[in-house]
N, C-alpha and C positions, 0 to 999 in steps of 0.2 A: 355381510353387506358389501357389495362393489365399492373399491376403492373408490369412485368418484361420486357413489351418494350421497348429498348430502351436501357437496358441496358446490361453492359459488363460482364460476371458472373466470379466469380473467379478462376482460374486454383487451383484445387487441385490434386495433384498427387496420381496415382495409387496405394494404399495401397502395392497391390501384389510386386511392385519394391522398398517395403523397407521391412524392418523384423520386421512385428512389427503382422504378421499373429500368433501370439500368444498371442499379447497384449489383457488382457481382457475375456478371457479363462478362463474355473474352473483352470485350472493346475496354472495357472496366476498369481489368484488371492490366490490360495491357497499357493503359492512361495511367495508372498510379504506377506501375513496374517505372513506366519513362520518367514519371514526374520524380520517384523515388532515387534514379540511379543520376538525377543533377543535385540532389541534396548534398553538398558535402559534408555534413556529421556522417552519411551513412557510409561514404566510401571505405570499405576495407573491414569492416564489421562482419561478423558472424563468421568469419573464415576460421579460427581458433578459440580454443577455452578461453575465455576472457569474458571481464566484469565491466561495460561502460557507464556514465553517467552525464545525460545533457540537461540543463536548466531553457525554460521558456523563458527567453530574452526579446523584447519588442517584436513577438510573433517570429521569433528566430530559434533555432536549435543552436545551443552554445556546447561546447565541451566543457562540462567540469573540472577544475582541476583537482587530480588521482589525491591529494595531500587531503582536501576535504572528504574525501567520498565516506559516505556516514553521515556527515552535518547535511541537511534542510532547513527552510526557514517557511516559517508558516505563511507567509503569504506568496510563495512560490508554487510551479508546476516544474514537473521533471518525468524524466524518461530514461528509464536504466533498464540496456540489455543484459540478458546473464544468458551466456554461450556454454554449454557443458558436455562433456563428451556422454554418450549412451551406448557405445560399444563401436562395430566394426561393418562395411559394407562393402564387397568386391575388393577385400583389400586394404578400404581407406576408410580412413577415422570418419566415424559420423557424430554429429553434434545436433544439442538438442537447446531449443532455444524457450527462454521466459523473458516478455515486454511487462513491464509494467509503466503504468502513467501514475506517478505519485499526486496527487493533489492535497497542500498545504490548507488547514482550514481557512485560513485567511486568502485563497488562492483568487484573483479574479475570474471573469468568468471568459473572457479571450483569452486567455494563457490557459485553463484546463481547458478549454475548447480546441486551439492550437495543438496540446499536449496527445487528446486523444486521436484527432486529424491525424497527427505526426505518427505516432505508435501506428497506426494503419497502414501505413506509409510503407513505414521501416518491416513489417510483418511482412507488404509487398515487397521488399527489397527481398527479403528471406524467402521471395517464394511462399507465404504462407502457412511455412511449418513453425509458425512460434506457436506460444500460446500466452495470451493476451490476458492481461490482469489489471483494473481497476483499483489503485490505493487508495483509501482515505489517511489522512493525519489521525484521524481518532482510531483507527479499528485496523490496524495491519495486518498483514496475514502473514502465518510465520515462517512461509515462501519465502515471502518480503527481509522481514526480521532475521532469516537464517542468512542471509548474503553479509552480515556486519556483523563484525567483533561490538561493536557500539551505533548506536542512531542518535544523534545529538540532534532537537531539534530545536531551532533560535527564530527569534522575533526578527521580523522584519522582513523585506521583498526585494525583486530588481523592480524598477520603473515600468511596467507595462503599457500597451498601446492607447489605453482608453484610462483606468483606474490606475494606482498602485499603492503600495502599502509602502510609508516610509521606511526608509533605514538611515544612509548617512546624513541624511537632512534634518532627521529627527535632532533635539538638541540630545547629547552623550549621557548616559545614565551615567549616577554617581558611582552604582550597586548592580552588581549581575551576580543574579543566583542560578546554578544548575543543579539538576536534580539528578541523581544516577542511581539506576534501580533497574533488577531485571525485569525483561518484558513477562509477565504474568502469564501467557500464554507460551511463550518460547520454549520450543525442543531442546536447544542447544544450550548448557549451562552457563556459554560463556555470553549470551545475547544480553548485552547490558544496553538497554536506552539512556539517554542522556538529554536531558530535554529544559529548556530556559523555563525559568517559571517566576511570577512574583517574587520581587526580592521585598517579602515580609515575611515576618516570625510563622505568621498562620500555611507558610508553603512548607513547612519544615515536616518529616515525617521521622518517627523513634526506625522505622524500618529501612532505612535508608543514606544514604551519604550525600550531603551537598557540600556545593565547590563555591564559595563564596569570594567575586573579588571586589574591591574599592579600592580607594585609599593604597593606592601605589601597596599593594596586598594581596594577599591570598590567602583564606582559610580555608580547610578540609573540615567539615565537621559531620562525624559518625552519628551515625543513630545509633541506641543502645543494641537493637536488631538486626542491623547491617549485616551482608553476608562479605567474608571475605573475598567473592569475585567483585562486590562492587567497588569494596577499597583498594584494590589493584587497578582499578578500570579509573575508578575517581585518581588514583597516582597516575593514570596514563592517559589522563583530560588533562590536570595540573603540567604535566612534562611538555604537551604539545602545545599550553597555554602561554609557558615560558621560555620555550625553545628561543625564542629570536629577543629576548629582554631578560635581562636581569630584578626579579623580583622575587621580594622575600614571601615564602609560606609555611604556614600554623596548619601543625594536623591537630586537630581537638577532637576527642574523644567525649559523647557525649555524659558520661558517668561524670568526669574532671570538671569539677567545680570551674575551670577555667574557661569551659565550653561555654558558660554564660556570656561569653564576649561575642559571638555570633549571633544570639538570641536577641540581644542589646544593638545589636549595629541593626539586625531589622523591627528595629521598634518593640521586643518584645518584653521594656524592662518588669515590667511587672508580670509576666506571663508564665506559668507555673507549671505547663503540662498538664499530661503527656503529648505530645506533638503526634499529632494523625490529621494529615491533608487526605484529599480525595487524590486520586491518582491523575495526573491528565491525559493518561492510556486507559479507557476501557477492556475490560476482558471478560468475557460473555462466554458460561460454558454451554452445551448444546441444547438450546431453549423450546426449540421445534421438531416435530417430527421427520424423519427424511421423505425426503418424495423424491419422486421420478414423474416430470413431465415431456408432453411431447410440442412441437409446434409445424404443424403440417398444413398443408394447404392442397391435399390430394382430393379433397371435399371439391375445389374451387373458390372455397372459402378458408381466410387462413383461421388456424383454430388451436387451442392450446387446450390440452387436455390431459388429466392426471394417467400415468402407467403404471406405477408401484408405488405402494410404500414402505417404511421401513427398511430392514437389514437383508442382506441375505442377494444384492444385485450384483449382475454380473456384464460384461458387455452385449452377452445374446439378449439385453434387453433392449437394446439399443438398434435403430436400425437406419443403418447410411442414405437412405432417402432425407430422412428429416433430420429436421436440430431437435435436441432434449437440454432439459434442464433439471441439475441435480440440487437440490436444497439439502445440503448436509444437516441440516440446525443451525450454523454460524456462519455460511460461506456458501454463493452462489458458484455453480460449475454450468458454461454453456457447451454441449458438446454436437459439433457441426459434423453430419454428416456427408462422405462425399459425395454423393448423389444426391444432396438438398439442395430444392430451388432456387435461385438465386432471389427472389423472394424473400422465402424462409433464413437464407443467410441475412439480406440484409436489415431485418428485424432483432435480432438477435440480442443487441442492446437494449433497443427501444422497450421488448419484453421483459429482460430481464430485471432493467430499472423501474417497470412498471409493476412489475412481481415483488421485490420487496416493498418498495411502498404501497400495496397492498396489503402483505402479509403484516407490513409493521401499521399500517391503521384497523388491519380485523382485531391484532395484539395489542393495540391502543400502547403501541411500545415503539419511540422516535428512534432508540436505537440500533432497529431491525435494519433503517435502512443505509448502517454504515457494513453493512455486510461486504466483505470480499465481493468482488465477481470476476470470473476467469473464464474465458474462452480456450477451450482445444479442437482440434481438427481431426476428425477420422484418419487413423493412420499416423498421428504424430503425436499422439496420447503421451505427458508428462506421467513420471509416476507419482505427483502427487494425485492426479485425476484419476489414475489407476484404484491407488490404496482410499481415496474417498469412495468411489464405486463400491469396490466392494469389502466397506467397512462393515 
């Protein structure tokens, strides 16, 4: 049976009935390069290996400071380049570049708005050889997760333009609990997340180490599970917690009868186990089929249409007039070719977030559409894009 019998293709709307017949243009692109090179977060970037990180501050690009990089707070937006070297050209080091737009689930919708605006920007600044990546708080991608020894992520927001999520205004908790535990999906042994969560007895998991503080305090408390990377990682939250103050802390083990003093400060006196929270990271192994789509408009009509599916793709599937779209199972890939319309480029998104939420209402599955999504560019192909091709 031809791959695309059978099924339902996606309604992508007419280009010509939005205004976006400019998107992607010399003039275009030449308007975002000028607007990009008065930015100043962007000045001096991307020239060397190096790891940035800015916060959406009142429709502003802030620098992060390097001492945080790891911590987020759920009702923020951010934008962290990653600069990396990919070998050699005429000579001189070439470098290879990853934008991602982080979005906080509590993120307003001007600050991710700003945030992907921004990464556009910055992409122009670079000339357009990054490759563009869409974060969610719930579903990272372990692109994402491999840039941090830890990802610590805390409650609270800066003030944005329209909405925001309290922080120092909020009145001060007695009790902050964090949670530290590897990312479930992480390559890297050492990716330890690190994330705020209810400070109640029912946040507590046997598989893991939380960092409890109050009461001019600090406890460590193990779960009977715990791997040895999290309580190294948990002693290296505690050390950055205490660097600037003197305060006392308790490692409790949770076998030690003494461990009950944690369980009790979050309400759990009567509480008996075993301690199993749900995670506040999903991790979703390969749920869907792979595909290879196309999105073309050689018709005169723009059109999205299935190319392949399953294993065994290579880049001669691919073909530099149009954009495709690769659906791994867990993670959208968009990859633009250089001879696509400018059209067809500036669709791109529009599609790609119209494809999972599609695919996650044929799967009657809300999760689908925390899926990754990553943009590359003909010719500047990441080797994560690479080794998803042709997995």
């Amino acid at each position: 049976m031809p791959p695309h019998e059978g099924l339902v293709h996606l309604k992508v709307d007419d280009w010509r009935d939005s205004n976006v017949e400019f998107i992607g243009s010399e003039i275009d692109h030449k308007v975002k390069y000028n607007s990009a090179t008065t930015e100043p977060a962007w000045q001096g970037v991307g020239e060397a290996p190096m790891l940035y990180i800015w916060r959406i501050e009142e429709f502003e690009v802030v620098a992060w400071p390097k001492h945080q990089y790891g911590d987020f707070h759920e009702g923020d937006s951010y934008i962290i380049l990653h600069s990396y070297k990919v070998g050699s050209k005429d000579g001189e080091e070439k470098l290879g570049h990853d934008i991602f737009f982080w979005l906080g689930s509590k993120s307003t919708q001007d600050e991710a708005g700003t945030a992907a605006y921004k990464t556009v920007e910055l992409d122009e600044y670079l000339h357009g050889a990054a490759t563009q990546h869409r974060e969610l708080q719930k579903e990272p991608s372990d692109d994402f997760v491999a840039l941090f020894s830890r990802i610590r992520i805390l409650s609270g927001g800066v003030r944005s333009g329209f909405t925001h999520v309290e922080t120092e205004e909020e009145p001060s908790k007695t009790l902050m609990l964090l949670r530290v535990f590897k990312h479930p999906s992480a390559k890297r042994a050492d990716s330890i997340m690190v994330c705020e969560v209810e400070p109640t007895w029912q946040s507590l998991d046997e598989d893991d180490v939380f960092v409890l503080e109050g009461n001019d305090k600090i406890w460590v408390w193990q779960g009977k599970n715990c791997s040895p990377m999290e309580k190294a990682k948990a002693a290296q939250v505690v050390h950055d917690m205490t660097i600037a103050k003197h305060v006392d802390v308790e490692v409790l083990s949770q076998p030690e009868s003494r461990s009950r003093i944690v369980v009790n400060l979050l309400g759990g006196e009567d509480a008996e186990g075993p301690f199993k929270a749900a995670r506040p990271i999903i991790s979703r192994e390969s749920q869907r089929p792979r595909k290879l789509w196309r999105l073309s408009n050689a018709s005169g009509t723009l059109e999205f249409d299935i190319v392949k599916e399953g294993h065994g793709m290579t880049k001669s599937d691919l073909d530099s007039n149009d954009v495709f779209l690769l659906d791994t199972g867990n993670r959208i890939w968009i990859w633009q070719g250089s001879g696509a319309s400018r059209e067809e480029k500036a669709m791109w998104i529009k599609v790609a977030e119209a494809y999972v939420r599609h695919v996650g209402d044929a799967a009657e599955n809300e999760d689908t559409r925390l899926s990754p999504i990553a943009k590359v560019v003909d010719g500047n192909e990441s080797p994560a894009f690479v080794r998803a091709l042709e997995a």
